[in-house]
N, C-alpha and C positions, 0 to 999 in steps of 0.2 A: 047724142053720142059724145062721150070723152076725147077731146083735143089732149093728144101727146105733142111735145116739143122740147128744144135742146135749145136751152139759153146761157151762155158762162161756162159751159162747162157740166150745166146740171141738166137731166132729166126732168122736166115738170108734166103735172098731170091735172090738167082741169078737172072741177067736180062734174060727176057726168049730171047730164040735164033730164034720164033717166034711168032705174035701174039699179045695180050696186055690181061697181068692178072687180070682175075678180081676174085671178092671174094663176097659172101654173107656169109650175117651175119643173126643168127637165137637166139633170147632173148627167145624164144617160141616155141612148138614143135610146127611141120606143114607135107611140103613136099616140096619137091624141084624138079622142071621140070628142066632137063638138056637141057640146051639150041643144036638147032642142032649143028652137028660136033663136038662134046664134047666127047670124047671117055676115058678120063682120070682124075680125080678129087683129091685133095688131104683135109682131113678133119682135122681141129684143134677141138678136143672135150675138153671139162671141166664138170665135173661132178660135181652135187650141196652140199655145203657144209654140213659139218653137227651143230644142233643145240644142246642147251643147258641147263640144267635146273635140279633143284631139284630130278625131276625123270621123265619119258614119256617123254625125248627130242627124237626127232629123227635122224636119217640116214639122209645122201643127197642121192638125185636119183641120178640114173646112166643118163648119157649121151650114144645116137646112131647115128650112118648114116648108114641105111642098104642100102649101096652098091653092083652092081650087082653081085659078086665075094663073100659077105657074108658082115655078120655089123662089123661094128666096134665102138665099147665100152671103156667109161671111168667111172667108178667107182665113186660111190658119198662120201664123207666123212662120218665117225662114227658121232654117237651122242654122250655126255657129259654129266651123269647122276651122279650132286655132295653132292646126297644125305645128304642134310640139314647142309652142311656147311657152309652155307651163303655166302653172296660176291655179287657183281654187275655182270651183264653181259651187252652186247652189240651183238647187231645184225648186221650180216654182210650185206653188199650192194649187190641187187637185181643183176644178173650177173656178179658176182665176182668170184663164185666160192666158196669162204671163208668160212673157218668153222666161227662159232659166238666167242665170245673171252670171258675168264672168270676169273676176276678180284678180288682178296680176298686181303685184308692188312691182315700185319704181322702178328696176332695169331697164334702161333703155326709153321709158317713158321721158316724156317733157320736164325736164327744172327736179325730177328725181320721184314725182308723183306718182299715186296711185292710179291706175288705170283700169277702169272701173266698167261694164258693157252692159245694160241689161240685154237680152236677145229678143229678137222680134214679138213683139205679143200677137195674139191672133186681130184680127179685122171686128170694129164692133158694126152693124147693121140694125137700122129700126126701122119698120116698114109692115104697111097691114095690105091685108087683104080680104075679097071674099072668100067666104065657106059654107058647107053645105052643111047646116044639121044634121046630125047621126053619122057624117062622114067620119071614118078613118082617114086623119092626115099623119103621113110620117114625120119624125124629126130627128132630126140625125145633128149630134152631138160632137163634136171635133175631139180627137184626140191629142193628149199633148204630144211636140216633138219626144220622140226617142234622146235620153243619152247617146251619146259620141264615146270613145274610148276615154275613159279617164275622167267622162263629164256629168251632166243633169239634165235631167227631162225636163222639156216644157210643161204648165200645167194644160190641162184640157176646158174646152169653153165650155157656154151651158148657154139653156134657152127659155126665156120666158115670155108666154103667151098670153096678155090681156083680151079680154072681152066683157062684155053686158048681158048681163041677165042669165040664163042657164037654168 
C-alpha cells in the first residue's frame, strides 16, 4: 500500500508497492461507492472558509468522510464580524477552502499602513481508514462562511479520496 506524508509543508506520496492509485475528487457533498476490493482509503478533507462582514458573517462548514471505523472531520473557518469599520473585502474562490480577506487602508492602523486580514480558512485533515466494498459512504462537503453586511463569502472546502486498485 501507498505511504501518504507531510514533509515542508508538502504532501508526498510514495509509489504504491501495488496496484495503481487513484483518487476522487468531491467539490460537492454526495456519496462515494467503494469500488470492489477496496478495503482501505485514505481522505484529504478541507473545511469551508469563513466569511466577512460588518455583522451576520458566517462560519465555514465542517468537512466529513463517514468511514466504516467512524467519520472523519475538518473544521470550517470563523467568521469576521468588523463591525462598521469600513474597508473592502473580497471573497474567496469556490473550493479553496479560504477564509474571505479584509482589507482597510491606514486610518488608525500602525505608522499609517495598510491593514490587511485574511479570515479564518477551513481546518485541513489527512487520515484513512477501513471500508467496506460496494459500501455507500457519505461525504459532506463544507460550505463557505456567508457574507456579513457589506462583506464576502468564505470559499467552501472539498474532499479527496485516495485508494488502490478498484
Amino acid at each position: 500500500m501507498a505511504l501518504t506524508g507531510y514533509v515542508s509543508g508538502q504532501i508526498i506520496q510514495s509509489v504504491p508497492t501495488r496496484g495503481v492509485m487513484k483518487v476522487e475528487r468531491f467539490t460537492a457533498s454526495g456519496t462515494w461507492t467503494v469500488p470492489a476490493g477496496v478495503t482501505y482509503a485514505v481522505a484529504h478533507i478541507l473545511g469551508g472558509g469563513g466569511g466577512v462582514g460588518d455583522s451576520a458573517a458566517g462560519a465555514g462548514g465542517a468537512s466529513s468522510v463517514a468511514f466504516a471505523g467512524g467519520t472523519i472531520s475538518a473544521a470550517g473557518g470563523t467568521a469576521y464580524n468588523f463591525a462598521g469599520s469600513g474597508g473592502t473585502t473580497i471573497a474567496a474562490p469556490a473550493n479553496s477552502g479560504r477564509g474571505a480577506y479584509y482589507l482597510k487602508a491606514g486610518t488608525g492602523s500602525f505608522w499609517g499602513q495598510t491593514a490587511n486580514a485574511q479570515i479564518s480558512d477551513g481546518v485541513s485533515t489527512v487520515a484513512g481508514g477501513a471500508v467496506t466494498p460496494a459500501a455507500s459512504i457519505t461525504v459532506t462537503v463544507g460550505t463557505g462562511g456567508v457574507a456579513g453586511v457589506g462583506g464576502s463569502a468564505g470559499g467552501s472546502g472539498f474532499i479527496y479520496i485516495e485508494y488502490l486498485g478498484g
